[in-house]
ZAMARGU-4260 file (C-alpha; in steps of 0.2 Angstrom, whole numbers, plus 5000, padded with zeros to 4 digits):
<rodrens>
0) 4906/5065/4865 | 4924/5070/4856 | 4936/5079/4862 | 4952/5089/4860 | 4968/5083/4867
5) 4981/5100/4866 | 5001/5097/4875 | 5012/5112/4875 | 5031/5109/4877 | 5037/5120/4890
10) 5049/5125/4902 | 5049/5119/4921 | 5047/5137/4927 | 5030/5139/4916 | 5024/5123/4917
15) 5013/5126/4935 | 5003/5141/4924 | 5001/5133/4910 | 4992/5120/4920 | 4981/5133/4928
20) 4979/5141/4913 | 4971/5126/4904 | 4958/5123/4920 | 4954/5142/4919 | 4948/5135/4901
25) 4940/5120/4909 | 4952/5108/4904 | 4943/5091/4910 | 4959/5083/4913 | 4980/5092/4914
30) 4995/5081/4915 | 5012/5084/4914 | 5026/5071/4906 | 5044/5070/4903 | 5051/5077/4884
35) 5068/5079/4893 | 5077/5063/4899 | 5084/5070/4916 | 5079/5060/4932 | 5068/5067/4944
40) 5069/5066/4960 | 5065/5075/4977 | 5078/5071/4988 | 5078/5075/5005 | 5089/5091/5008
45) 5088/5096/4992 | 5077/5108/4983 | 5062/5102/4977 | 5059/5100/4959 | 5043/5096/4952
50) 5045/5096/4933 | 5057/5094/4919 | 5071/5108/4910 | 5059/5101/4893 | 5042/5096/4899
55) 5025/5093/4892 | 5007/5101/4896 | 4994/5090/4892 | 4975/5097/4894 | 4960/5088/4887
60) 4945/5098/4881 | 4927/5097/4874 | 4926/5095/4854 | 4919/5112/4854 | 4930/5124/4862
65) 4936/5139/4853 | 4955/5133/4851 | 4958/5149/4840 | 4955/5162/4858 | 4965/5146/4868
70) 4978/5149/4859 | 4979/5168/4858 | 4977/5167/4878 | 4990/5155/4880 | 5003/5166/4868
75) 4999/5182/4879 | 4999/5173/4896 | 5014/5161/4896 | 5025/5171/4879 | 5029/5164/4864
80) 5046/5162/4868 | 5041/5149/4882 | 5030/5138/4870 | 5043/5125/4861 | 5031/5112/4853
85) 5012/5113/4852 | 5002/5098/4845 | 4980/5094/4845 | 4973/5079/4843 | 4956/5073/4843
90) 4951/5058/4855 | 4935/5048/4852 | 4927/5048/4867 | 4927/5028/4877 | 4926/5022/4895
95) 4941/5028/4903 | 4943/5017/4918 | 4938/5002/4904 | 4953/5007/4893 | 4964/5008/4909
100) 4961/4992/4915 | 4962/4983/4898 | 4983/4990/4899 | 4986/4981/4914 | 4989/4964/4918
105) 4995/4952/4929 | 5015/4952/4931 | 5026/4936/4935 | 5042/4936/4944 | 5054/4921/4943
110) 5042/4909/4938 | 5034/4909/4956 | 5028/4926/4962 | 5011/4934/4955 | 5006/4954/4958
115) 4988/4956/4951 | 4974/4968/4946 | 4958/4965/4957 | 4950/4966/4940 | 4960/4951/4931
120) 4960/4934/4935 | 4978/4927/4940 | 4985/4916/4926 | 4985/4897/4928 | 4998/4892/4937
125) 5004/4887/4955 | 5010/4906/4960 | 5011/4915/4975 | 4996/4929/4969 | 4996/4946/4978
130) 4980/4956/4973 | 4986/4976/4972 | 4977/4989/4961 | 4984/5004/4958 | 4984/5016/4972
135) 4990/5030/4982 | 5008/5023/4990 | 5020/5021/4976 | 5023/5001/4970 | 5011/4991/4960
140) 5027/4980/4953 | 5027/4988/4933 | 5043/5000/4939 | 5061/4991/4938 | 5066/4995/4955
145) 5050/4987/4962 | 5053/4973/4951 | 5070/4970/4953 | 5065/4967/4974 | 5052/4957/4968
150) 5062/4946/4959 | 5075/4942/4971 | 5062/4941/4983 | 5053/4924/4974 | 5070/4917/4973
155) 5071/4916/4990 | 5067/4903/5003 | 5058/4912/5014 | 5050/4899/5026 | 5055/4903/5044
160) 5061/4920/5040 | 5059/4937/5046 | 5056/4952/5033 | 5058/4971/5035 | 5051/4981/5021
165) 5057/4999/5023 | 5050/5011/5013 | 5037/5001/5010 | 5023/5013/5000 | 5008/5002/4996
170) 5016/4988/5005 | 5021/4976/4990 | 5036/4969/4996 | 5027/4966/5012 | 5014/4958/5003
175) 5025/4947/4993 | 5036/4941/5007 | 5023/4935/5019 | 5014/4927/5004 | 5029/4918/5000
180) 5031/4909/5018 | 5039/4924/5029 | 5037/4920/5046 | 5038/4940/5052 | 5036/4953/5041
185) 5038/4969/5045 | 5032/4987/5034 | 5039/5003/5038 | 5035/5020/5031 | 5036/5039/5035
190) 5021/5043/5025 | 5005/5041/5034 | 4996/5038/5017 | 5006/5024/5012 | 5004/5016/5027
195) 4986/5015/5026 | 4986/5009/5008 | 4998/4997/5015 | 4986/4990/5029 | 4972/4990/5015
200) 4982/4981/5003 | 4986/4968/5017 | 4967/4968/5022 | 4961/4964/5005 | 4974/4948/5003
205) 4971/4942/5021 | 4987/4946/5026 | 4983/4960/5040 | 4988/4946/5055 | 5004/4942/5046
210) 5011/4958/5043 | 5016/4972/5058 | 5012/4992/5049 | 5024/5005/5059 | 5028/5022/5056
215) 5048/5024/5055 | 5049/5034/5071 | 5042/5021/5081 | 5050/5005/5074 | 5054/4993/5088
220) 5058/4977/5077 | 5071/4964/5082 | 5085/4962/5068 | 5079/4952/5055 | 5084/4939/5043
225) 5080/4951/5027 | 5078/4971/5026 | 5071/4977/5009 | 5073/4994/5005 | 5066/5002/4989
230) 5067/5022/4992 | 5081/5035/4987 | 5099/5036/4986 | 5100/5053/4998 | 5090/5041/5011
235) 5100/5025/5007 | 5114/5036/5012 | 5107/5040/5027 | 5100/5026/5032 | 5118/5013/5031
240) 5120/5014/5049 | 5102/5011/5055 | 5099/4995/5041 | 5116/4987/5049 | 5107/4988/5067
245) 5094/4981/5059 | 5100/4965/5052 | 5107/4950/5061 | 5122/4943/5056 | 5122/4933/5041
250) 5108/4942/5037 | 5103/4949/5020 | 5100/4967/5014 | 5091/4972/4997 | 5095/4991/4990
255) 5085/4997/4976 | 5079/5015/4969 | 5098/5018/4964 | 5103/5025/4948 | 5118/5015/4939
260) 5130/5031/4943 | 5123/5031/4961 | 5128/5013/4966 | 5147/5016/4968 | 5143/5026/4982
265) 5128/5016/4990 | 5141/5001/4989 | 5155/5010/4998 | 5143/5018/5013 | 5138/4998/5017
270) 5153/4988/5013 | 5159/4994/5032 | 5147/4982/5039 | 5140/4972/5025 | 5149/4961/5010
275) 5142/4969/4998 | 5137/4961/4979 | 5138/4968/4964 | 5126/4979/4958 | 5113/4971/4947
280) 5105/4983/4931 | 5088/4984/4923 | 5082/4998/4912 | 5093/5011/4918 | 5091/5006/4939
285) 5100/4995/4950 | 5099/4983/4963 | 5111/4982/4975 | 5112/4966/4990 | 5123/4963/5002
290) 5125/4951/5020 | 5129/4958/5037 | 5146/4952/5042 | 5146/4945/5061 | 5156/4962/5068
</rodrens>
């Protein structure tokens, strides 16, 4: 059947009622977007924030709903003056998940690395393929900062090496560093759910033997050749001591998750133990790399 597709612009400190106010109308379906271009983030210390200063409401109802009441009930309980933008389209009813999977695809990194949908076949091609569907744990390799790792991952030569993914969310970089000839590869998270899409993940590609799953607190892996680390800048921070303990001299380090004002910094809590790069850019993120120096 048809339906109704209404989004409200609203402010951050409305937006959670509007949300419950459009499942009190049996909304099939609520989610919130960006109409302001602020960065959001939750950073550890800091309070959390969980929408945009301009964000937008979107519900999806059946054709037939009286959007007249709707929108006298909305007026009355979130106030006019809290209502920027309204808009209503209709949506011809499809296969959702069908529509889904026809907008992904598979994604190639330096000519060498594959990350690819369950539901699509790899292209031809003599790639290192890595099977991950959306999940969960945060990396399916369409963000920059997750593609950025990927790409210097498949530049590398990784035959012999050991790998330590920190951060590792569904395990991507794990994935794609054993795939691509890591002797030891290591995936480390603080979020119980990201490790067991992790171990899934690594299940359905075969790779469960090659890859050690730990929880940050008990992390007991010998320094390795190349630490990966694809989280925050607050925790990047943090971490600077710990990642130098954890990479062997003449060993290499991969920063990413760092906006281009945030690098600056990042680069000057490492350079004490790492010579540090450049910082490389894509759509508004960076990547930052470094090797441990032998003090």
């Amino acid at each position: 059947m048809p339906w109704l597709n209404l989004t409200v612009e609203t402010d951050p400190d409305h937006s959670d009622a509007l949300a419950e106010f459009f499942q009190q109308f049996s909304a099939q379906a609520v989610s919130f977007s960006a109409a302001s271009d602020e960065p959001l983030f939750d950073e550890p210390g800091g309070r959390p924030r969980t929408h945009w200063q301009r964000t937008r409401v979107s519900a999806l109802f059946p054709a037939d709903i009286d959007l007249d009441i709707l929108l006298v009930c909305l007026r009355d309980r979130i106030g006019a003056d809290h209502i920027y933008s309204r808009e209503i389209q209709a949506v011809a009813d499809q296969n959702w998940v069908s529509a889904y999977r026809q907008q992904q695809q598979a994604l190639i990194f330096a000519d060498r690395l594959c990350i690819c949908p369950s539901w699509c076949e790899p292209p031809p091609g003599k790639f290192a393929t890595v099977i991950l569907d959306p999940g969960l744990a945060f990396g399916t390799g369409t963000h920059p900062t997750t593609g950025l790792c990927l790409d210097w991952l498949a530049q590398q030569e990784l035959a012999g090496r050991s790998v330590i993914d920190f951060g590792c969310g569904s395990g991507i970089l794990a994935l794609a560093a054993a795939r691509l000839g890591a002797a030891a590869v290591t995936a480390v998270d603080i979020d119980p759910q990201a490790l067991e899409a992790c171990r899934c993940n690594a299940e359905q590609n075969g790779l469960a033997a090659h890859i050690d799953i730990v929880h940050a607190d008990r992390m007991n892996t010998p320094t390795a050749d190349i630490l990966l680390a694809n989280v925050l800048f607050n925790p990047l921070l943090q971490l600077a001591d710990e990642f130098a303990q954890r990479v062997r001299p003449g060993g290499r380090l991969v920063l990413s998750g760092l906006l281009p004002d945030q690098a600056q910094a990042c680069l000057a809590a490492y350079d004490r133990c790492f010579n540090m790069q450049a910082p490389v850019f894509r759509d508004e993120w960076a990547l930052l790399q470094g090797t441990r120096r032998d003090n």
